[in-house]
C-alpha positions as CSV (number, residue, x, y, z in Angstrom):
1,X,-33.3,-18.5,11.2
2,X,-32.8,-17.3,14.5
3,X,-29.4,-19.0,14.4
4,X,-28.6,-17.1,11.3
5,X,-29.8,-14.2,12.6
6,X,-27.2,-13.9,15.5
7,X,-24.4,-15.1,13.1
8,X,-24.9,-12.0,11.2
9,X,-25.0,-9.8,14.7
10,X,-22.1,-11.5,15.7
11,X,-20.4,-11.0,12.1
12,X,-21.7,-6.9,12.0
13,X,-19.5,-6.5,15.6
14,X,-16.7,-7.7,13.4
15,X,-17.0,-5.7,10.8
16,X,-17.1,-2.6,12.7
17,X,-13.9,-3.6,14.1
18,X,-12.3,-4.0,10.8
19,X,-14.2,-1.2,8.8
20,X,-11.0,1.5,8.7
21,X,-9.2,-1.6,7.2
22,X,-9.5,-3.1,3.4
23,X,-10.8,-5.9,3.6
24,X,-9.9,-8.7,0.6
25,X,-10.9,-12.0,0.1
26,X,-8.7,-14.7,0.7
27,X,-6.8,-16.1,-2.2
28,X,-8.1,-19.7,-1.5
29,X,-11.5,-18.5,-2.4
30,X,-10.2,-17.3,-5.7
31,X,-11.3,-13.9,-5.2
32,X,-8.9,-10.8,-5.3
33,X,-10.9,-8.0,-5.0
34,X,-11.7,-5.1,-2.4
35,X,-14.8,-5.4,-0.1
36,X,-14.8,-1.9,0.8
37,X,-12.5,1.1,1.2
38,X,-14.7,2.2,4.6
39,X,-17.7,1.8,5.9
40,X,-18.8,5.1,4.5
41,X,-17.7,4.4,1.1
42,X,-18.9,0.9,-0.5
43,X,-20.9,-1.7,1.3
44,X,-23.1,-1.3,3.8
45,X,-22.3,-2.4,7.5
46,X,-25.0,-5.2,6.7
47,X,-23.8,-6.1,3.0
48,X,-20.6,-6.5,4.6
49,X,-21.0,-8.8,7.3
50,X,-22.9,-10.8,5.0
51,X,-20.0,-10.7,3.1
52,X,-17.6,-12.1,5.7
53,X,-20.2,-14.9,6.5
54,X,-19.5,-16.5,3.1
55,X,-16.1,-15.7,2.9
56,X,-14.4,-15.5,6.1
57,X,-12.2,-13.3,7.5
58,X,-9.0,-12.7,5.8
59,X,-6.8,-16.0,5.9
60,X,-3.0,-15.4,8.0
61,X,-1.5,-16.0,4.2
62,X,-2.8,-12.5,2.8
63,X,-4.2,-10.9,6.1
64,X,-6.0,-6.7,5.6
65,X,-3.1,-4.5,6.2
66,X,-3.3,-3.4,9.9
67,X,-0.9,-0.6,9.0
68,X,-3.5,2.2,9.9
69,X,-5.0,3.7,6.5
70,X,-2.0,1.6,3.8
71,X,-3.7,0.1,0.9
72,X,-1.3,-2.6,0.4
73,X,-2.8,-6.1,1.7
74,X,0.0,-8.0,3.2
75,X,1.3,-11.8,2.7
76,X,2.8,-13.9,5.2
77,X,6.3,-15.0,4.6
78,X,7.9,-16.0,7.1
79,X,8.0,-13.8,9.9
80,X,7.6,-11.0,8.0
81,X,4.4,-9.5,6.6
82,X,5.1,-8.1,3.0
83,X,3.0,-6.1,1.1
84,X,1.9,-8.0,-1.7
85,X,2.4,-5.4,-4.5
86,X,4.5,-2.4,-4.5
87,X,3.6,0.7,-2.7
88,X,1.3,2.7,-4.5
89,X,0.7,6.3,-5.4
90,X,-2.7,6.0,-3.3
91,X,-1.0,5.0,0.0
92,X,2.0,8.2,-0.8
93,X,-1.1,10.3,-1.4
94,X,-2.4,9.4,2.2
95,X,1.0,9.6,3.6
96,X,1.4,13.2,1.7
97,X,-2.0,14.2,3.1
98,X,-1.1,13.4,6.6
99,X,1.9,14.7,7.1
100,X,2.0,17.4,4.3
101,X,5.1,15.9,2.7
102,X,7.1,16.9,-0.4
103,X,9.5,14.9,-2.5
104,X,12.4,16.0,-3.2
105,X,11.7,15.5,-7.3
106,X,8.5,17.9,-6.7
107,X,10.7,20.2,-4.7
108,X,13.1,20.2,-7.7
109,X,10.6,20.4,-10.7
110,X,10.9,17.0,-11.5
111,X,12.2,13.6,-11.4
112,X,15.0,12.0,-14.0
113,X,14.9,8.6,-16.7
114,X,17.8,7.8,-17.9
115,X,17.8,8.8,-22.0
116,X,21.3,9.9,-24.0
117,X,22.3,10.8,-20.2
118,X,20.5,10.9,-17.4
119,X,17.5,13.7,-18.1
120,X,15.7,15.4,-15.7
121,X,12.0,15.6,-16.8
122,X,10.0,18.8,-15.6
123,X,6.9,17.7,-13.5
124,X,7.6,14.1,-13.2
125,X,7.0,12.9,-9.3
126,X,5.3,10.1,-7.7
127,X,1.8,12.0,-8.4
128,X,2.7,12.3,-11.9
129,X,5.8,9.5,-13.0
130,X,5.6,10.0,-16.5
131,X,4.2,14.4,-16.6
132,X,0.4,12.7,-16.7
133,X,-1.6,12.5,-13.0
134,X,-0.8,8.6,-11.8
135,X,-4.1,6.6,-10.9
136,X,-3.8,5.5,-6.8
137,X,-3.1,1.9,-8.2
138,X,-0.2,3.0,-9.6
139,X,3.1,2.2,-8.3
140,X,5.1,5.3,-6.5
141,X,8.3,6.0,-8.3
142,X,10.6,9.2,-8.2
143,X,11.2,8.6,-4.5
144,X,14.5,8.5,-3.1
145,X,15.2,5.6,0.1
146,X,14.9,7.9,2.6
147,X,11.8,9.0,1.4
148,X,10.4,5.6,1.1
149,X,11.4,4.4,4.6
150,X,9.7,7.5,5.9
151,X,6.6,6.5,3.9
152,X,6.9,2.5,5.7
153,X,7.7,4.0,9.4
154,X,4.3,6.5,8.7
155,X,2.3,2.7,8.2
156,X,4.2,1.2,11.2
157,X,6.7,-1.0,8.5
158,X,9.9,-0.7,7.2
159,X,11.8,-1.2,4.0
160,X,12.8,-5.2,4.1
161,X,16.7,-6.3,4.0
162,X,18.4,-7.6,0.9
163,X,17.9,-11.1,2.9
164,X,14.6,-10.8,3.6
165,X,13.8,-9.3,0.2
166,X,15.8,-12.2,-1.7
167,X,14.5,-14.8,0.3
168,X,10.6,-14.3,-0.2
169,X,11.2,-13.3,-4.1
170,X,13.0,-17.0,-4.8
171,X,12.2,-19.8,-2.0
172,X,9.0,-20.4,-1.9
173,X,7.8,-20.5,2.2
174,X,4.2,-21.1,2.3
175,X,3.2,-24.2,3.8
176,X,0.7,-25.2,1.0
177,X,1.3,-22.9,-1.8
178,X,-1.1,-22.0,-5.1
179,X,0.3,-21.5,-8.5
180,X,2.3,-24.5,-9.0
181,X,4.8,-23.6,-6.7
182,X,6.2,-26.2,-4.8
183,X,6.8,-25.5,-0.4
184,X,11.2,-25.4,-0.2
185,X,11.5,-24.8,-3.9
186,X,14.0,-21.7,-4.6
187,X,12.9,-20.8,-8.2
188,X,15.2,-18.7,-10.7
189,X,12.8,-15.5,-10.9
190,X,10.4,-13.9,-8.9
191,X,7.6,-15.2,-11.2
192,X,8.9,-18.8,-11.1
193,X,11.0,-20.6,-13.3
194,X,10.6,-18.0,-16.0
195,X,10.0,-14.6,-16.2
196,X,7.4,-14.4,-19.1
197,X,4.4,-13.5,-17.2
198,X,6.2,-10.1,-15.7
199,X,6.5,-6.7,-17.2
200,X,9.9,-6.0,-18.6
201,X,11.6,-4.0,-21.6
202,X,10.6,-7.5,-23.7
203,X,10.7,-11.1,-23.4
204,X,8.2,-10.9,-20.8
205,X,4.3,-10.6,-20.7
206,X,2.6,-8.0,-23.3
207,X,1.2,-5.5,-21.0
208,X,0.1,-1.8,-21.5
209,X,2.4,0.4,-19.7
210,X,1.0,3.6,-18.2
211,X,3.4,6.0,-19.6
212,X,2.0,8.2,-22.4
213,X,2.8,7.6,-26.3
214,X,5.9,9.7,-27.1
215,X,6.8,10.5,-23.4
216,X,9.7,8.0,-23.1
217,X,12.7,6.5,-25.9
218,X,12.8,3.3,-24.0
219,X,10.0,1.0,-22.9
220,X,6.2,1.8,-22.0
221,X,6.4,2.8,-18.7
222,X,5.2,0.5,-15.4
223,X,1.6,-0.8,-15.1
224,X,-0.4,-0.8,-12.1
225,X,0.4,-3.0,-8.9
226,X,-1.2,-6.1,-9.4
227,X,-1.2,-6.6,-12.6
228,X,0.7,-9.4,-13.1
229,X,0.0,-13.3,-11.7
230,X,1.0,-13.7,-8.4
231,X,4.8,-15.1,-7.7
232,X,6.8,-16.7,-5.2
233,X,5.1,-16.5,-2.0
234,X,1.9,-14.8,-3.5
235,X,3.8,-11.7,-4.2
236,X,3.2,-9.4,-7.3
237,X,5.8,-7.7,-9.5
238,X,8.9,-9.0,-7.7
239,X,10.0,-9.2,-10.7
240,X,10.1,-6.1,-13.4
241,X,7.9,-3.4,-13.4
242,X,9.7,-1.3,-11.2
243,X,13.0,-1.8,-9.2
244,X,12.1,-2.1,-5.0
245,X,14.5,-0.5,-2.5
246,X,15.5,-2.5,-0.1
247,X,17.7,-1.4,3.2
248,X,21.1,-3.0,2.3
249,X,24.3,-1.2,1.2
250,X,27.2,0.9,2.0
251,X,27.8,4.5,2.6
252,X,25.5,6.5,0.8
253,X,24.3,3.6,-1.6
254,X,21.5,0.5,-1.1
255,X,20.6,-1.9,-3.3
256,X,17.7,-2.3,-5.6
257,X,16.3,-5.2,-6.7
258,X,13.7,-7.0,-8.9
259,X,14.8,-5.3,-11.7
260,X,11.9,-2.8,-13.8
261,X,10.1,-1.9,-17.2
262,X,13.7,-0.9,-18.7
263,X,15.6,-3.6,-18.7
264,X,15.0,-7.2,-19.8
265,X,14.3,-10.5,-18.1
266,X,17.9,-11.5,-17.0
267,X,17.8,-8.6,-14.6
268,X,14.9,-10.2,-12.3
269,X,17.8,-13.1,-11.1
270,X,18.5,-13.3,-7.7
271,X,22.6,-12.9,-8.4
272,X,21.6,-9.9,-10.2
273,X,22.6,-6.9,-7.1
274,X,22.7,-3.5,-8.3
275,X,22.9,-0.5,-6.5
276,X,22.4,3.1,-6.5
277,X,22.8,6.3,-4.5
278,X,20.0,7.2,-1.6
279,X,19.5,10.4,-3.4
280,X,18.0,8.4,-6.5
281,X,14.8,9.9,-8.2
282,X,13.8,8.4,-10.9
283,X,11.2,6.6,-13.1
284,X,11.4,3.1,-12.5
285,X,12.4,3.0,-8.6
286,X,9.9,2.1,-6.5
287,X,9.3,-0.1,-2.6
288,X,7.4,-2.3,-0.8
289,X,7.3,-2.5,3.0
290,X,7.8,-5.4,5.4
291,X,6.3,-5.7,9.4
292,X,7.0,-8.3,11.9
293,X,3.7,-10.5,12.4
294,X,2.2,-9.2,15.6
């Protein structure tokens, strides 16, 4: 008992340490889900540490994000720590709320989709992709790149390279990987060797997307990060959903990639490069960020 007892005095020291972080359970546990936000808010100091007695700490594979108040947990690939969904409207919120920034698309009315030509659509920003308030756990779209690499430098990241974007959507690098995947394997889609359990325009998973009945001509919108099974490398929606920016390109365009909602499954390949302006705004652009392991 009294053993026990100082386990759980050592393990409460710990927890304090981590308690501005989210803390997630590993994946080799089989649990995905959020200990607590803060202390304040959730679990107790207590119910906590006797959380990470059972559990553990994070593992190195999908580590809390140490990126001061992002709510993206983080896998290891490589050297690189990725975020292991797409950014989402919670962390912009907190980014918005720290530094009192403004998108473009909200200082212009709105954002654009793409319908007979592309449309701009009044009150459609990353608070409000589709003119209906986003939930945090949605994905931030209507964001152009330079807006998105501000909202990575705020978190102490970065927008990843076309490289280091292609290379953890296709080879799989984790030493001893779930899912099926096998360590050295480079698969044809971010979800694996097919793309049916993503969210795309169809031949993909059947998923609910967030965008209201009648709002759009194409598609049903994105659904929240997460949703999907975990890919190559442990990462979610590499594949469809929304297109990521990543910091590769020419002049005044970079590349997206990953593909999004709108289009079907042979966008997701990895010889699939499109590109767009910086100045981009739209509906189905969104990011992820990348930081060197420390």
């Amino acid at each position: 008992m009294n053993t026990a007892a100082n386990n759980i005095t050592t393990t409460v020291a710990t927890a304090t340490s981590l308690q501005t972080h989210r803390l997630r359970a590993t994946v080799r546990y089989g649990i995905y889900s959020d200990y607590s936000d803060t202390i304040g808010r959730g679990l107790s100091l207590m119910s906590l540490a006797v959380a990470l007695l059972l559990f553990g700490t994070p593992a190195p594979e999908l580590a809390a994000s140490p990126a001061q108040g992002a709510l993206e947990p983080q896998q290891a690939v490589g050297p690189l720590l990725f975020d292991a969904h797409e950014v989402s409207v919670g962390t912009v919120r907190r980014f918005a709320q720290a530094t009192g920034f403004v998108s473009r698309a909200e200082r212009e009315g709105g954002g654009y989709i793409y319908e007979s030509g592309w449309t701009k659509k009044p009150g459609w920003t990353w608070k409000a992709p589709f003119g209906r308030a986003a939930q945090d756990n949605e994905p931030a779209v209507h964001l152009m790149f330079d807006e998105a690499q501000a909202v990575c430098r705020h978190f102490g990241k970065r927008l990843p390279t076309d490289a280091e974007w292609t290379g953890a959507a296709y080879l799989e690098q984790r030493p001893r990987p779930a899912g099926g995947f096998q360590t050295g394997q480079r698969y044809p889609f971010p979800n694996g060797t097919s793309a049916r359990q993503s969210h795309c325009l169809e031949g993909c998973g059947r998923y609910i997307g967030q965008a209201p009945s009648g709002s759009l001509t194409r598609g049903v919108g994105h659904v929240p990060v997460a949703t999907t099974p975990a890919g190559v490398n442990g990462l979610h929606e590499m594949g469809g959903n929304v297109w990521e920016w990543v910091d590769t390109g020419s002049g005044q365009d970079r590349i997206t990639r990953g593909a999004s909602w709108w289009y079907g499954p042979e966008r997701q390949r990895e010889d699939d490069v499109a590109t767009k302006p910086m100045d981009t705004r739209v509906a189905y652009i969104g990011f992820r960020c990348v930081q060197e392991k420390r």
